[in-house]
KEPA-604832 format. One line per 8 residues: their letters; for each residue x, y, z of C-alpha. Coordinates in Angstrom, 3 decimals, padded with zeros to 6 digits, always signed. Layout:
// residues N
a	X Y Z  ...
END
This chain:
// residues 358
xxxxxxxx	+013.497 +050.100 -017.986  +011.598 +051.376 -021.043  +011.152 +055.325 -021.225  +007.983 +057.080 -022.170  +007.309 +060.946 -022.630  +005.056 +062.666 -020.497  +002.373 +063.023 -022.925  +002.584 +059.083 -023.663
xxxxxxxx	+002.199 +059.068 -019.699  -000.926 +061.416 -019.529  -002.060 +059.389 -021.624  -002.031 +056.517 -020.375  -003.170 +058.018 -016.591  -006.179 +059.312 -018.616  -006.950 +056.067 -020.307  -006.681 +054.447 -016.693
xxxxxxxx	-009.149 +056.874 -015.120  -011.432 +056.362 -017.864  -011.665 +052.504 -018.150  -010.596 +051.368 -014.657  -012.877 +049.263 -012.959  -011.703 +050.925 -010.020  -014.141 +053.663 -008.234  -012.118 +056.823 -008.691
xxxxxxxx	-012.734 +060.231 -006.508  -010.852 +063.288 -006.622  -011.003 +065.604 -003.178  -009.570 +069.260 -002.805  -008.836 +070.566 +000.378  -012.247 +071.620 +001.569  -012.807 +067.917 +001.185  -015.401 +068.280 -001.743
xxxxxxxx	-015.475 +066.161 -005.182  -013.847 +067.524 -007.835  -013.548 +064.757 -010.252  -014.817 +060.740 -010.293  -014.748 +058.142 -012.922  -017.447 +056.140 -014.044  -016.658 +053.472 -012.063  -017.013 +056.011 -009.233
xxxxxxxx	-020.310 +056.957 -010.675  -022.366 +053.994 -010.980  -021.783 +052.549 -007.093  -023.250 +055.730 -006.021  -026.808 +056.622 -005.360  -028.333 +059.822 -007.623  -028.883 +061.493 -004.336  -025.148 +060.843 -003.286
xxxxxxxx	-024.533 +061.999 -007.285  -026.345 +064.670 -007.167  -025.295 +066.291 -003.333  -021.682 +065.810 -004.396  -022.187 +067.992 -007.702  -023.820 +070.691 -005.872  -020.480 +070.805 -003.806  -021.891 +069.228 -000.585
xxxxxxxx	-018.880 +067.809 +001.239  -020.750 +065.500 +003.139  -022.491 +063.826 +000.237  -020.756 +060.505 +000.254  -021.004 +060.017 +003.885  -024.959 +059.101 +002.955  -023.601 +056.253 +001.007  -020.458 +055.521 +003.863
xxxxxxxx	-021.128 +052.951 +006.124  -018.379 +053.186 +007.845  -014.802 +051.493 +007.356  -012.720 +048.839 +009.273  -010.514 +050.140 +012.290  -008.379 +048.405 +014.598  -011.078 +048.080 +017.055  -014.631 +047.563 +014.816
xxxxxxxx	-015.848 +046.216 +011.670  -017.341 +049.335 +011.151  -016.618 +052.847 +012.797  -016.962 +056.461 +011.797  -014.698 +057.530 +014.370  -011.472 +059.213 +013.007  -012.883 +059.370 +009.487  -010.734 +058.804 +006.753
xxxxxxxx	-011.917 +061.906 +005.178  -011.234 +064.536 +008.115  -008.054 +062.858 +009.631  -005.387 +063.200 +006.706  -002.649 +062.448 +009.188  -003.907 +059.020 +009.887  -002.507 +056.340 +007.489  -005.123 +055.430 +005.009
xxxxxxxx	-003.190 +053.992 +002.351  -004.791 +050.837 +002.401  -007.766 +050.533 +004.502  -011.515 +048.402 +004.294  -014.626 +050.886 +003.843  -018.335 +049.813 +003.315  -020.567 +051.795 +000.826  -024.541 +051.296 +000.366
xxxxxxxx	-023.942 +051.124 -003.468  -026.648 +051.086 -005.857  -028.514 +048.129 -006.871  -025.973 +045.548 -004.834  -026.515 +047.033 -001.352  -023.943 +047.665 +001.406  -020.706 +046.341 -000.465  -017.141 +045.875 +001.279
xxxxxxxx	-014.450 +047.243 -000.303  -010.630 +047.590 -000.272  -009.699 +051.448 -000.499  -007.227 +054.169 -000.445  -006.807 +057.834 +000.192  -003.433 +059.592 -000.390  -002.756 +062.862 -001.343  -001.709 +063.480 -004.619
xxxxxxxx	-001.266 +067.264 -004.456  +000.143 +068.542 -001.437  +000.893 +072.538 -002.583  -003.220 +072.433 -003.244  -004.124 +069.617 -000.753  -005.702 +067.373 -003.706  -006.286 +063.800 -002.135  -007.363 +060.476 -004.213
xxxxxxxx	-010.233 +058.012 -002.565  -009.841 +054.697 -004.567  -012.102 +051.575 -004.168  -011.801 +047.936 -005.642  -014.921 +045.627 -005.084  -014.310 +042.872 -002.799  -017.383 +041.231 -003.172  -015.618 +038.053 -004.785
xxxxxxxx	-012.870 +038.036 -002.893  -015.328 +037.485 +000.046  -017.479 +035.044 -001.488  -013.999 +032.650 -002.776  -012.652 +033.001 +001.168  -016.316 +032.170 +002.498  -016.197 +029.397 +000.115  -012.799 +028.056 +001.063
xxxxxxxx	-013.687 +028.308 +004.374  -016.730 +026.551 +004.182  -014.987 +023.524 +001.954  -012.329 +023.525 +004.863  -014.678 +023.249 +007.788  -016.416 +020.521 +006.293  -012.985 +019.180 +005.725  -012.294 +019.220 +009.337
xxxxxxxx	-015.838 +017.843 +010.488  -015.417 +015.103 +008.124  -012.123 +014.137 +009.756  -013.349 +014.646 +013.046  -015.709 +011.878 +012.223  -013.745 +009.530 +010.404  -011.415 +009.257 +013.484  -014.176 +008.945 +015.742
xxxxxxxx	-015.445 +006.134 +014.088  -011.688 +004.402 +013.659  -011.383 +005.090 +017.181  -014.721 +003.308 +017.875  -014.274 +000.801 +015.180  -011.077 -000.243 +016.735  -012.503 -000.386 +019.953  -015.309 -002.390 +019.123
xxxxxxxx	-012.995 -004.927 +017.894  -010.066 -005.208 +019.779  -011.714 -004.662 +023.329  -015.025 -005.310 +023.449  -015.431 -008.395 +020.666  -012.548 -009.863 +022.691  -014.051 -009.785 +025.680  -017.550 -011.530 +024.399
xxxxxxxx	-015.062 -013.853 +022.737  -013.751 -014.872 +026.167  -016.973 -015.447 +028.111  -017.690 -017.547 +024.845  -014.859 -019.668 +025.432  -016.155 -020.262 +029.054  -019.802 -020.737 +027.825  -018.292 -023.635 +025.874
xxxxxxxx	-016.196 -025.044 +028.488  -019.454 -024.881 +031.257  -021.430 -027.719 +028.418  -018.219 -030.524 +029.277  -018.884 -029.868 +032.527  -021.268 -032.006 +034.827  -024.625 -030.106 +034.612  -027.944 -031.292 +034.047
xxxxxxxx	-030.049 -030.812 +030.714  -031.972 -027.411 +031.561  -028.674 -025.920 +032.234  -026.958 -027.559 +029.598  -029.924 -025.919 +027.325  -029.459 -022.243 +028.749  -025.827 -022.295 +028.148  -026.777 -023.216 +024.368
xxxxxxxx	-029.179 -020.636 +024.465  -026.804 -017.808 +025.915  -024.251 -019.132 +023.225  -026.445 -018.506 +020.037  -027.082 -015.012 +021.406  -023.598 -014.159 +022.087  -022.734 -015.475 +018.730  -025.182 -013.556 +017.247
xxxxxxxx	-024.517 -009.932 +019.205  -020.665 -010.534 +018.404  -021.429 -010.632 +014.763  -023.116 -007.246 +014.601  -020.683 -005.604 +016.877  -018.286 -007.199 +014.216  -020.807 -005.992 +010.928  -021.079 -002.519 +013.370
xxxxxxxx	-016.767 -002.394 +013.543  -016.802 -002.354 +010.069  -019.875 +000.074 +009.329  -017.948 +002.577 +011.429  -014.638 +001.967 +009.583  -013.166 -000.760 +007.937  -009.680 -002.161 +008.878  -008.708 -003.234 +005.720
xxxxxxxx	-009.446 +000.652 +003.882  -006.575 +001.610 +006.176  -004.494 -001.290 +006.073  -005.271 -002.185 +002.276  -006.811 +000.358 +000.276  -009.985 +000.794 -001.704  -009.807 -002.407 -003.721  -009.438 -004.796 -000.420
xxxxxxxx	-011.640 -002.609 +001.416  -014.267 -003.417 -001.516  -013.919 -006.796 -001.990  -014.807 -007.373 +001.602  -017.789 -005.267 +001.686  -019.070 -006.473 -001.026  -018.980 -010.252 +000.001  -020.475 -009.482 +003.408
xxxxxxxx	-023.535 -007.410 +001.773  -024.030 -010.643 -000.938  -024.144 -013.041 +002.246  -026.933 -010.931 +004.492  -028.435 -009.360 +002.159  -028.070 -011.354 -001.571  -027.507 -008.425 -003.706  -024.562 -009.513 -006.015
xxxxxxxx	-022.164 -006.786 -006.457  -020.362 -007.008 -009.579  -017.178 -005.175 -008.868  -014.253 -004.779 -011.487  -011.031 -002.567 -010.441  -008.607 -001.577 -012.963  -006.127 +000.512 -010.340  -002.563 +001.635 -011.283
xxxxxxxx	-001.831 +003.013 -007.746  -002.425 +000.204 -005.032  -003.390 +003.468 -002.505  -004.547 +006.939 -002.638  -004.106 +009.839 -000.634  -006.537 +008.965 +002.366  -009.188 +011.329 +002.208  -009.506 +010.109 -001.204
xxxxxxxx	-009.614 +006.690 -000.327  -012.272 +007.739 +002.350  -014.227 +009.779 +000.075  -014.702 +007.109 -003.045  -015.552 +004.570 -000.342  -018.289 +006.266 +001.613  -019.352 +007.406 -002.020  -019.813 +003.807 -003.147
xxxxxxxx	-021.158 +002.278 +000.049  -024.270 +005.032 +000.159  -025.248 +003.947 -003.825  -025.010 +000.492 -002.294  -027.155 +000.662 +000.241  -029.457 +003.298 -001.927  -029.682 +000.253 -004.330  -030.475 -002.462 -001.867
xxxxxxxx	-033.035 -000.174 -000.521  -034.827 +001.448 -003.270  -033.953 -000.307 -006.742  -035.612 -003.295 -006.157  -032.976 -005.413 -008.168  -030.644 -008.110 -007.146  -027.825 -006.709 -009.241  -025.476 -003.991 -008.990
xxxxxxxx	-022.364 -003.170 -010.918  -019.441 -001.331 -010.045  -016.400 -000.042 -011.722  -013.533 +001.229 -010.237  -010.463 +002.843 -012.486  -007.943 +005.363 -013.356  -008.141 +007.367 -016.286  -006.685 +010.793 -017.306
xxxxxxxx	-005.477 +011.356 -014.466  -008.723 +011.196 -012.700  -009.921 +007.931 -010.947  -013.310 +007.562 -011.157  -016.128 +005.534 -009.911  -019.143 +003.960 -011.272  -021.916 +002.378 -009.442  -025.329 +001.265 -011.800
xxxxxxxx	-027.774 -000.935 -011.624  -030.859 -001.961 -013.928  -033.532 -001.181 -011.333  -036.830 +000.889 -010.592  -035.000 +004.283 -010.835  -036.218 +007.496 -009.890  -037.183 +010.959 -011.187  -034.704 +013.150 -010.857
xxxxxxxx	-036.842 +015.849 -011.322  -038.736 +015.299 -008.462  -037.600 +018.000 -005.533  -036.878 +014.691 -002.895  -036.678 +011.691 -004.166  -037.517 +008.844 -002.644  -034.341 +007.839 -000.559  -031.754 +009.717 -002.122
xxxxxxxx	-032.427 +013.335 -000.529  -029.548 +013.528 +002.086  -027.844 +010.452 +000.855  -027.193 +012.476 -002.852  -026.395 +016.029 -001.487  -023.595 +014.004 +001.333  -022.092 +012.050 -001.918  -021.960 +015.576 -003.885
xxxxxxxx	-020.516 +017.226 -000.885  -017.660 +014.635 -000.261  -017.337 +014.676 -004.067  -016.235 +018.451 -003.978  -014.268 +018.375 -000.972  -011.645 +016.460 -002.844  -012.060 +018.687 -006.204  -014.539 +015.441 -007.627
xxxxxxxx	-016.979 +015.904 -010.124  -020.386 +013.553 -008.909  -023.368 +012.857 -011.585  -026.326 +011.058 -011.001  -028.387 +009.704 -014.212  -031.220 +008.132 -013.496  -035.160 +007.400 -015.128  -038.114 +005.732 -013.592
xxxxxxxx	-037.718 +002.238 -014.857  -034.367 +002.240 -016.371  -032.174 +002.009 -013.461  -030.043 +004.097 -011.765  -025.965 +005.086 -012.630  -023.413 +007.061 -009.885  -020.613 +008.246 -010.935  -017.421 +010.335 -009.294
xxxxxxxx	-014.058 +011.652 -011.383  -011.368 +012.722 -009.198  -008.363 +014.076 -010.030  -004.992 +012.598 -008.872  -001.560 +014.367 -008.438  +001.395 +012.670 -009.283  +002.509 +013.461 -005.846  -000.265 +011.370 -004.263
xxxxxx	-000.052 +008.734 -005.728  +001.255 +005.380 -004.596  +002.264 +003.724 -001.280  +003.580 +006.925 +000.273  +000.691 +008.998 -000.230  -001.102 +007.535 +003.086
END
């Protein structure tokens, strides 16, 4: 362990003190302020400043909002400053500072001197500290409420499909038998009747199945997942998706999968809405380590500058939100005229990557 003098060591104490971004306040035993830095100096009100020159020892509980106990957020009782004994080594206090209002901080008050009861109060700022762990928890609630939902809708999805498409499928089947049997033409004519709207009802609990959640993003991945929802938006709707994948991994970790996908089906159906073209393009590939998404198309556009934007409001803030959730960067570039482009990076860890990664 490397040796320094005492004077190197005052030194350094001194430099400390001066330069520490730490608020710094020196007590004696009457409990009045002896010494702060200027850290200490510029979180504190002039009339704090000033009542703790003139030697009032009951200056800083003006700016002392109380500190965290075992019981309360915030609590006067058993003040750190009158109840030595206590253990306030490490401790949360809250100070009306100037110009940033009541701030939470981590402090500490030891003594230092115990032959002339000198004791050191010493606070750190743990305004960003708050603001990353609100932010973090925010990003993981929406994590949670976004997998809430995607299982709700697998569960539904699934249910759609396997119970209740296969139970229109069967009264189908009997519809069809009933028109060999021996019944007259007005029957014969309800049964075909009953049979185009069961036909019809079974393919939008089938389009709704897959709206919900698509089978094949769980079973296949993104690219099969595509390709399917592509071809079924080109047959009811005749937008032609133009849809190139250049994928090293055939599957992503699944909230990735899930993210890119609800990503690309909300510029689809922003496109078929608003864009008033019959053409959109879409790119789908890896690259430095990110894999990215691109959805454009050549139609009326928008101004971005506008404060709501005709149909991409919620739609834009719920792609930039998913975006984020998974660490994504999401830009939007589009003009009045000149079409519209989407685009999402994402970065990918080794460790998710391939077929194990689901």
């Amino acid at each position: 362990m490397m040796q320094i003098g005492s004077f190197q060591l005052t030194d350094l104490l001194m430099k400390m003190y001066d330069n520490s971004a730490e608020a710094i306040f020196f007590f004696d035993s009457a409990g009045k302020v002896i010494a702060m830095n200027s850290a200490a100096e510029l979180i504190i009100g002039a009339e704090v400043l000033n009542g703790m020159i003139a030697g009032d020892v009951k200056a800083i509980c003006m700016s002392c909002k109380g500190y965290t106990s075992e019981s309360e957020l915030q609590t006067c009782l058993s003040c750190y400053l009158v109840s030595p004994q206590k253990d306030f080594s490490s401790f949360q206090v809250y100070l009306d500072t100037q110009g940033k209002g009541i701030t939470p901080y981590t402090a500490s008050y030891q003594t230092i001197d115990e032959e002339n009861g000198i004791r050191v109060f010493m606070l750190r700022d743990l305004t960003k500290q708050y603001k990353t762990q609100e932010t973090l928890n925010q990003k993981t609630m929406m994590k949670n409420v976004i997998k809430a939902q995607e299982d709700e809708r697998k569960r539904l999805s699934r249910e759609l499909h396997d119970s209740v498409a296969q139970e229109m499928l069967s009264s189908l089947v009997d519809l069809r038998v009933l028109k060999y049997m021996n019944v007259d033409s007005e029957v014969l004519k309800k049964i075909q009747q009953a049979e185009g709207s069961l036909m019809r009802l079974l393919d939008d609990i089938r389009h709704l199945s897959v709206e919900l959640r698509p089978a094949t993003l769980d079973d296949l991945g993104l690219e099969a997942a595509f390709r399917t929802h592509f071809k079924w938006i080109e047959k009811n709707y005749g937008l032609i998706v133009h849809f190139t994948a250049e994928l090293e991994a055939k599957r992503y970790e699944g909230e990735i999968e899930t993210v890119v996908y609800r990503i690309c089906q909300e510029s689809i159906l922003n496109a078929l809405k608003y864009a008033e073209t019959d053409e959109v393009y879409v790119r789908l590939f890896e690259r430095s380590g990110n894999l990215e998404l691109s959805v454009y198309d050549k139609g009326a556009g928008f101004d971005k500058n506008k404060i709501n934007p005709i149909g991409t409001g919620l739609g834009l803030y719920g792609m930039r939100e998913r975006a984020e959730l998974v660490n994504g960067q999401f830009v939007i570039q589009s003009s009045i005229g000149k079409g519209t482009s989407v685009r999402v990076e994402i970065p990918l860890r080794a460790s998710e990557e391939g077929e194990d990664s689901k």
